[in-house]
LUMDOSE-245374 format. One line per field, with one value per residue: residue number from 1; x, y, z of N, C-alpha, C in turn. Coordinates in steps of 0.001 Angstrom, whole numbers, plus 500000, padded with zeros to 6 digits. Example, Ala and Ser with C-alpha at 12.3 -4.5 7.8 and 13.67 -1.06 7.14 Angstrom:
2
pos <- (1,2)
n_east <- (513190,512850)
n_north <- (494310,497750)
n_up <- (507800,507080)
ca_east <- (512300,513670)
ca_north <- (495500,498940)
ca_up <- (507800,507140)
c_east <- (513200,512900)
c_north <- (496700,500030)
c_up <- (507800,507870)
//
This chain:
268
pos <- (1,2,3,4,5,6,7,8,9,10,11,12,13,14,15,16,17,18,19,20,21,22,23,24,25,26,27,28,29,30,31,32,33,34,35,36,37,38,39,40,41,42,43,44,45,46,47,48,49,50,51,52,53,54,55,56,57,58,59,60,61,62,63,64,65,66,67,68,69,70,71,72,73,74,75,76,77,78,79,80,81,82,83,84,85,86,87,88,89,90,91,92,93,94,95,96,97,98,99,100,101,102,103,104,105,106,107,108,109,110,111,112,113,114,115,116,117,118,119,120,121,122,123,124,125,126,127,128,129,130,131,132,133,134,135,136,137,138,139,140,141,142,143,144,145,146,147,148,149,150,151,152,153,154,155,156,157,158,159,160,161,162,163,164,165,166,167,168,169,170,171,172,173,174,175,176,177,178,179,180,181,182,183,184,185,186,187,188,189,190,191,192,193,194,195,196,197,198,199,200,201,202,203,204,205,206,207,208,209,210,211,212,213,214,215,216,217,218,219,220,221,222,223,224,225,226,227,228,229,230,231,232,233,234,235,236,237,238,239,240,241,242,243,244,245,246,247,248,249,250,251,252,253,254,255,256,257,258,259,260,261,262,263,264,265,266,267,268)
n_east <- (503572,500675,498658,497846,494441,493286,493846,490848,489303,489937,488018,486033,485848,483071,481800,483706,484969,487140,490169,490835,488815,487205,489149,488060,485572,485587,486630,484889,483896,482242,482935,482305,481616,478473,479359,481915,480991,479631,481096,483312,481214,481163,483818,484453,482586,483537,485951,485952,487454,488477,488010,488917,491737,491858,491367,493613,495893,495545,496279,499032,500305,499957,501393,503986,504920,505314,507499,509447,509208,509783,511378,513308,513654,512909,511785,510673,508245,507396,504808,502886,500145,498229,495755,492182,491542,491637,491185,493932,496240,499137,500794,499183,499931,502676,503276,502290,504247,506795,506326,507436,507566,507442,505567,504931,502299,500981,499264,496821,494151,491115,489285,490453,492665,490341,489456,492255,493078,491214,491645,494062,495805,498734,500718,501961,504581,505497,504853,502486,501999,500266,500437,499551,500152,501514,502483,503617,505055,507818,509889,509147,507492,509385,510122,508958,508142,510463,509753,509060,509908,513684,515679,518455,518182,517328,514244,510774,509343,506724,505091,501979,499847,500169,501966,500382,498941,500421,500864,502933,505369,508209,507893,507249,508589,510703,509822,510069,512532,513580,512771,513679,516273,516388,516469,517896,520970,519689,517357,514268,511779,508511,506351,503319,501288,498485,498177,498144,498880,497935,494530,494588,492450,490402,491615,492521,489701,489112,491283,490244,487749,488493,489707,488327,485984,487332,489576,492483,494357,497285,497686,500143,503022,504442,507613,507505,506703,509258,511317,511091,512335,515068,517698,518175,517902,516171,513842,513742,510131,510578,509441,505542,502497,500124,498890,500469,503084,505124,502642,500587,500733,498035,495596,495002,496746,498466,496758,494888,496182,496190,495646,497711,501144,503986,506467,509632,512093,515602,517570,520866)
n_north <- (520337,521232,518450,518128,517873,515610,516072,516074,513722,514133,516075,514019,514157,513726,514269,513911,511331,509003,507445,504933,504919,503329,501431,499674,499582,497973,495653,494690,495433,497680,500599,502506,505775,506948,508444,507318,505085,505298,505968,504388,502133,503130,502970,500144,499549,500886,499303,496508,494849,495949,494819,492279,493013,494332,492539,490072,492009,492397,489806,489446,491214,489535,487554,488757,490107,487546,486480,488387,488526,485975,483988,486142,487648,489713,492339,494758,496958,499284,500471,502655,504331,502821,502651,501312,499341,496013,492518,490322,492207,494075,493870,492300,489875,489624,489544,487108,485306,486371,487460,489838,491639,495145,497407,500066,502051,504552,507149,509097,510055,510877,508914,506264,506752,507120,504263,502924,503787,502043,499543,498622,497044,495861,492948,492204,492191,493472,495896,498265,501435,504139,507054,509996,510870,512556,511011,512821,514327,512915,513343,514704,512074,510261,511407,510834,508183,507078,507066,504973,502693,501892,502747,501977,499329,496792,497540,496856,498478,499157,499782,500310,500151,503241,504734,506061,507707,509714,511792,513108,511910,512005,512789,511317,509215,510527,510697,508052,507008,509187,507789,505164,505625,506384,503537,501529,499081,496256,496022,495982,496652,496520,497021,497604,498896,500158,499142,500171,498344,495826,495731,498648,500493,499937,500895,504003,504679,504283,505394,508269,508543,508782,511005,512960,512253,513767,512346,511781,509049,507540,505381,503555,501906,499197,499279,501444,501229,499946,500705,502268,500404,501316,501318,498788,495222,492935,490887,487575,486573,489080,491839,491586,490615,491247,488890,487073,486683,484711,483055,481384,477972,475874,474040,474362,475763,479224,481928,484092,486985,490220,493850,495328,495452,494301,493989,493050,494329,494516,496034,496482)
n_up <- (534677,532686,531379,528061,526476,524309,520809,518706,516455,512953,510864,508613,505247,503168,500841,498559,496286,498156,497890,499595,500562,498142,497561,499452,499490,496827,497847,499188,501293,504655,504750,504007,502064,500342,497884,497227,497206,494417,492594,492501,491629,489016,488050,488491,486052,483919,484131,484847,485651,488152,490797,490882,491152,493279,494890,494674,494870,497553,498233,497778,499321,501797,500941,499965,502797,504489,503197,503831,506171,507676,505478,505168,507874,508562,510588,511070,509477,507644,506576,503982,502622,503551,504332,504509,507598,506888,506034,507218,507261,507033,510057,511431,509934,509812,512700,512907,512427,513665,516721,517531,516207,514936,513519,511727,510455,507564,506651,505003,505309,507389,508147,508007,509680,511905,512007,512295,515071,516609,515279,514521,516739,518292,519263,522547,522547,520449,518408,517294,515295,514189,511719,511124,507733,504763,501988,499477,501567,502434,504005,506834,507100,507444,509639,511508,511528,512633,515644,516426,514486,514163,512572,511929,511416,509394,507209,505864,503641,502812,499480,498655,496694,496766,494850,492429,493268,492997,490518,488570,486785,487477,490067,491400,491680,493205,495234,496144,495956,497909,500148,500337,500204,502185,504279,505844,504548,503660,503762,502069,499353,499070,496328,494955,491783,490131,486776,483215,480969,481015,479936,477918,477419,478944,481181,480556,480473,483383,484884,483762,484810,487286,487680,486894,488877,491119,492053,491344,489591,488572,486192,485285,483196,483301,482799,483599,486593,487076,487149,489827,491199,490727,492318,493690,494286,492710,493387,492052,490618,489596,487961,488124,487432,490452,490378,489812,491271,492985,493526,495665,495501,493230,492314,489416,487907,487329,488107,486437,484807,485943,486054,487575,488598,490615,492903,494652,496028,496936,499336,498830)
ca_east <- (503045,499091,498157,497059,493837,493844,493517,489975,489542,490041,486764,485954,484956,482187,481509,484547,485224,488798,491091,491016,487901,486892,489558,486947,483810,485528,486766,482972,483819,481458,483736,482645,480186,477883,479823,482827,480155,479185,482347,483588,480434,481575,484798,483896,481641,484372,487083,485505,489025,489257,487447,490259,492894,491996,491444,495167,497067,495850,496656,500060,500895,500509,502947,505297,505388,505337,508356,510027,508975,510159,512866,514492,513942,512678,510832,510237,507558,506829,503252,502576,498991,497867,494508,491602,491881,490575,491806,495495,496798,500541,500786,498669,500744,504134,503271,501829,505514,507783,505330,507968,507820,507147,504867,504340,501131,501107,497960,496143,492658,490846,488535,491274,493057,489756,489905,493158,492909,490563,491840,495473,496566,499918,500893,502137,505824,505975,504722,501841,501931,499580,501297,498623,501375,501417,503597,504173,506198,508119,510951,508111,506776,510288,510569,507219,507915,511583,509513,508438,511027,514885,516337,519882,517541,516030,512751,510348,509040,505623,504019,500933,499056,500079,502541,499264,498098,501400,500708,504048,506212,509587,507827,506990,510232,511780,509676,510593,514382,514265,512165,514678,517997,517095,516789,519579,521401,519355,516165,513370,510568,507722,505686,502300,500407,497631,499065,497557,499784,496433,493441,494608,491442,489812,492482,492291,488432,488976,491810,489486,486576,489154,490399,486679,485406,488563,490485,493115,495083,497814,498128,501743,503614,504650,508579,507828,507132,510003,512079,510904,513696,516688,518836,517811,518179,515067,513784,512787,510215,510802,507975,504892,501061,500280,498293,502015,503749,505134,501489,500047,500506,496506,495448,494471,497761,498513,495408,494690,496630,495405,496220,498449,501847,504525,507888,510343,513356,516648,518729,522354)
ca_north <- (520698,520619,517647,519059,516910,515140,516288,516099,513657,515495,516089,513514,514970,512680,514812,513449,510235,508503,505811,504051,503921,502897,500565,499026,498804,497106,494475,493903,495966,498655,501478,503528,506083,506848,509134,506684,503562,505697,506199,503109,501431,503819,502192,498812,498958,500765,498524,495327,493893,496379,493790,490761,493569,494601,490732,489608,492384,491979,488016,489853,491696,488719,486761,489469,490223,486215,485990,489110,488250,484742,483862,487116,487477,491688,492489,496285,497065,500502,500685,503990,504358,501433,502182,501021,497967,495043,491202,490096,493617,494009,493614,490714,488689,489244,489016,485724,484582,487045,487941,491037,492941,496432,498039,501575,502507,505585,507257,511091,509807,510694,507617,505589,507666,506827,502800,502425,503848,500907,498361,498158,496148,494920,491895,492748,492106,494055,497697,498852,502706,504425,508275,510534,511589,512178,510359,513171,514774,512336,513488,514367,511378,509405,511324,510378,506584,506824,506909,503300,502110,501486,502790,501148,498237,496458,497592,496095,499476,498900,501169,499083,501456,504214,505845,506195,508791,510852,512431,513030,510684,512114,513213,509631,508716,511003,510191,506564,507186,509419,507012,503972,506290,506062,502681,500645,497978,494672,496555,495658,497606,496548,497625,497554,500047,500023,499349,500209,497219,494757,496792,500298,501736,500522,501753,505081,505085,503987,506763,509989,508458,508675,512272,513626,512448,514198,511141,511427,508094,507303,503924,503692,500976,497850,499799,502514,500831,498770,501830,502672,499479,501246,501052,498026,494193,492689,489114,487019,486787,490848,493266,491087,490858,490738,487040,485709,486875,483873,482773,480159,476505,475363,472802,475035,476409,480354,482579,485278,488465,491541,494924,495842,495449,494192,493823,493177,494757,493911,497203,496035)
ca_up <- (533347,532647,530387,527292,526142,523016,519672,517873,514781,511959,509805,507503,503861,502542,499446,497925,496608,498416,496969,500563,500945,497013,497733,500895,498657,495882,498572,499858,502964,504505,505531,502818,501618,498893,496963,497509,496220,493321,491984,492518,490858,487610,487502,488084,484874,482783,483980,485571,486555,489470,491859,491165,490858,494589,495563,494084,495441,498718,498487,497375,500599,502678,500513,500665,504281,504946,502841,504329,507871,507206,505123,506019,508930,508688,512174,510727,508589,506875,505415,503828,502320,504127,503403,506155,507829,506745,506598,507195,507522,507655,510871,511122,508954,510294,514115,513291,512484,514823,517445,518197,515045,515073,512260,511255,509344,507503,505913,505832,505635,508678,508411,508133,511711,512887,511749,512680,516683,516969,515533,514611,517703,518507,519704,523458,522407,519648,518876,515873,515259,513055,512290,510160,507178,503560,500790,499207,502309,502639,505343,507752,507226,508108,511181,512388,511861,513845,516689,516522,514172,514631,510898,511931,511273,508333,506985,504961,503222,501730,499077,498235,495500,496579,494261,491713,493695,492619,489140,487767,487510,488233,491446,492503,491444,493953,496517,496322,496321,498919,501422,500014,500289,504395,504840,505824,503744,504277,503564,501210,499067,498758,495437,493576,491695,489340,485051,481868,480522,480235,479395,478087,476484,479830,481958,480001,480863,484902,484767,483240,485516,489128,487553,486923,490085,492045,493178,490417,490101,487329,485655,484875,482534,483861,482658,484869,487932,487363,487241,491093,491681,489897,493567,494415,493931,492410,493732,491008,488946,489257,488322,487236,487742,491437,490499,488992,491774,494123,493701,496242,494513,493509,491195,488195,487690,487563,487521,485145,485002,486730,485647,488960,488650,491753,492811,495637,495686,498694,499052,498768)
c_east <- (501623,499117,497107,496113,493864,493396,492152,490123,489226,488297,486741,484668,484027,481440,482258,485014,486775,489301,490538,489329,486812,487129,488412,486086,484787,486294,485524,482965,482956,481871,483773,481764,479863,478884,481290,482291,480132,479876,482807,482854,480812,482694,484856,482982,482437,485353,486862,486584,488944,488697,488769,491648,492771,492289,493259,496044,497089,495982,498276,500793,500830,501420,504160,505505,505082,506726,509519,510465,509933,511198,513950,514720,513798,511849,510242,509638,507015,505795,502487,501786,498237,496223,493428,491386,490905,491206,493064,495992,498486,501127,500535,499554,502236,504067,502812,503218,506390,506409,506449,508018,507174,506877,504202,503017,501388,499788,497612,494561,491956,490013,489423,492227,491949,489741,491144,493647,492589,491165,493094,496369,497798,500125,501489,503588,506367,505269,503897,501588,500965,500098,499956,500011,500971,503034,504391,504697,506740,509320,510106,507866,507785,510465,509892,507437,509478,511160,509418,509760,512127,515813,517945,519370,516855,515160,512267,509476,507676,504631,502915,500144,498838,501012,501425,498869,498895,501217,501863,505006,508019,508966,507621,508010,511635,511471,510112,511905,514369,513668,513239,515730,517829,516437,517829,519773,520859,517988,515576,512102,509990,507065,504892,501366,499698,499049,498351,497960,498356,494848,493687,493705,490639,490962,492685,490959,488554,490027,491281,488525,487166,489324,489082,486219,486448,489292,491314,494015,495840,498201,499682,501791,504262,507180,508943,507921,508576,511351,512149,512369,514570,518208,519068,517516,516739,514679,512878,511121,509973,509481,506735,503699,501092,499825,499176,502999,504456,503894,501564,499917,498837,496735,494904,495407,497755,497186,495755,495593,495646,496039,497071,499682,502876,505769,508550,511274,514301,517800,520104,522957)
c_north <- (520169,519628,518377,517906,516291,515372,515734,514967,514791,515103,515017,514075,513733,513030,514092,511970,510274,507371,504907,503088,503522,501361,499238,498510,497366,495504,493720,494635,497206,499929,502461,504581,506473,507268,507915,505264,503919,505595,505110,501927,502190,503162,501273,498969,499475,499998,497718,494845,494417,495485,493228,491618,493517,493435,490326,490689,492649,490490,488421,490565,490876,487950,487320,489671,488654,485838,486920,488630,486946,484540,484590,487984,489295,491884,493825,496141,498851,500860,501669,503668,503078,501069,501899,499527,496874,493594,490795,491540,492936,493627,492187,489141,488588,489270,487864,485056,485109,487994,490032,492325,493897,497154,499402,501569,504008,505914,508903,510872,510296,509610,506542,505733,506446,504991,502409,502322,502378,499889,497599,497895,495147,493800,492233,493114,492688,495496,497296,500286,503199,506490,508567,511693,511111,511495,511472,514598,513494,512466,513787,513237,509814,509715,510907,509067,506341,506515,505683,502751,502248,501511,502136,499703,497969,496591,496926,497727,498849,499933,499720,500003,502805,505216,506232,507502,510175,510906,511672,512273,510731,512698,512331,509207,509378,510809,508746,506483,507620,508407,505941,504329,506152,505175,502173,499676,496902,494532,495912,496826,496680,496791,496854,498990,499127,500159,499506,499274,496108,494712,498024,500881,501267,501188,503484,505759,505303,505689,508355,509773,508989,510562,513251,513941,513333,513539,510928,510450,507354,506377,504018,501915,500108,498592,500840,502374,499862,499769,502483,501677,499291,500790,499730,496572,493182,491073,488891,486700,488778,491724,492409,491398,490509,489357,486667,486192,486195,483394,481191,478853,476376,474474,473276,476066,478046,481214,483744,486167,489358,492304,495874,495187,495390,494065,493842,493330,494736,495228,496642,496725)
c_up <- (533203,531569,529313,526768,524865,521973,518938,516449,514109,510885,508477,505996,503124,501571,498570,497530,497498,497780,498414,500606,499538,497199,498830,499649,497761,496699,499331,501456,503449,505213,504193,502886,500496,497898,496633,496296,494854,492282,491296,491730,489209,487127,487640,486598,483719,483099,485090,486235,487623,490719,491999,490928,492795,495592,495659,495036,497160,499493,498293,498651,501091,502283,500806,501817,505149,504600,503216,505666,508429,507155,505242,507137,509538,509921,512270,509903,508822,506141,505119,502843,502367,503723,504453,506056,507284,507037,506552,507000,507728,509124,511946,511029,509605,511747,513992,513327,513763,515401,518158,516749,514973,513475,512388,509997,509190,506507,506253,505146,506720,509104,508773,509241,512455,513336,512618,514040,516994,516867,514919,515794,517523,519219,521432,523710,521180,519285,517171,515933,514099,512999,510819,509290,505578,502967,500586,500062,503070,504211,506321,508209,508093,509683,512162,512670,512799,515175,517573,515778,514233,513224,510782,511662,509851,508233,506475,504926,502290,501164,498108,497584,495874,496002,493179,491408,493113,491088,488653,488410,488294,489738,492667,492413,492784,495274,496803,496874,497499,500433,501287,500650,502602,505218,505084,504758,504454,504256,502568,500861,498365,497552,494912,493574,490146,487561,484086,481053,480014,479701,478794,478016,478407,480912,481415,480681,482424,485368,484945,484257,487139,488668,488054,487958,491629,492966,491816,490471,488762,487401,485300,484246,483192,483981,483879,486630,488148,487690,488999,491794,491369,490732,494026,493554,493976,492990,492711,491569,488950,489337,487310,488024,489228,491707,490469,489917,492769,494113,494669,495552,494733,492364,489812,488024,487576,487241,486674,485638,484895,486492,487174,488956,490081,491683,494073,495540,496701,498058,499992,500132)
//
């Protein structure tokens, strides 16, 4: 059989802003471009928080997949809209504890394809996959990660801001379930998304500004994300700011709340 050569990146659109790579700037990273900065500088000035929202909830994924990796001992990780790489990555974090754990990235960026070739490296004893798949096809997107992961096995399922991206909400709602409904029992989800809960009028503004520019991205109620963990057995303190979440002991006790909402949930 001839070796067929390998698929082309896919065209990156740089007219358009992206969440991923918004997400970059407002972390200080330079994996962006203008239209991306522009944007991004619009909603930083109607809703200043999004800096220490982006800061916090990525101090929030390494807690959770420290305390996954960790105390329970999960060696699978599921990270759908991962986003482009930057520091402590999923991966990262739980091969530093179990050098064998096997992590799926999932994303339909092509910048983020291209990011992730480079430099989502596995440990030599454990496996990092990066599969170019949307959220919202979700059964695709499971069969893609079987390849790498072992579903008779505990996951650690992480949606890290990206149900947002899904409008309506019974449609994020169903994507959740059905990615949950085929893990195994022993599993964990992951969750944060952006909340209107501590700013509304600017979360209203940051909202119309993501819609406008054609990166539509819905704030949801601190109720509604909590609703994503109707199957599933909540680990205290439940669905709170990603700052008050397990936070790192410091000497100036809990920091501010950030409009991004979290939660870990253990499917029974």
């Amino acid at each position: 059989m001839t070796e067929q050569p390998p698929a082309p990146d896919p065209v990156i659109d740089t007219t358009t802003p992206h969440s991923a790579r918004m997400w970059n700037y407002w972390l200080g990273g330079k994996d962006n471009y203008p239209v991306d900065r522009e944007v991004g500088e619009q909603i930083r000035k109607v809703y200043p928080g999004i800096v220490d929202v982006a800061r916090h909830s990525r101090a929030f994924l390494g807690r959770a997949v420290r305390l996954l990796a960790g105390e329970y001992a999960v060696t699978q990780f599921l990270d759908i809209g991962t986003g482009l790489p930057t520091f402590d990555n999923t991966h990262e974090v739980a091969q530093r504890i179990d050098p064998a754990c096997r992590i799926v990235y999932a994303d339909n960026d092509p910048l983020v394809l291209v990011h992730a070739r480079a430099l989502l490296t596995s440990t030599p004893r454990g496996a990092c996959s990066y599969i170019d798949a949307d959220v919202r096809d979700p059964a695709a997107l499971l069969d893609r990660a079987a390849e790498t992961l072992d579903f008779s096995r505990p996951i650690g399922l992480m949606l890290l801001g990206i149900l947002g991206n899904v409008w309506e909400h019974d449609e994020a709602g169903a994507i959740c379930d059905h990615l949950i409904e085929a893990l195994p029992s022993g599993s964990f989800l992951v969750l944060e998304d952006g909340t209107n809960a501590v700013d509304p009028e600017a979360a209203a503004e940051a909202e119309k500004t993501r819609a406008e520019a054609g990166d539509p991205y819905r704030l949801r109620t601190p109720a509604h994300l909590t609703g994503f963990f109707h199957a599933l057995d909540l680990l205290p303190p439940g669905v709170v700011s990603v700052s008050h979440w397990r936070p790192d002991p410091g000497p100036f006790g809990l920091p501010p709340e950030v409009a991004a909402y979290c939660g870990v949930g253990a499917k029974p």
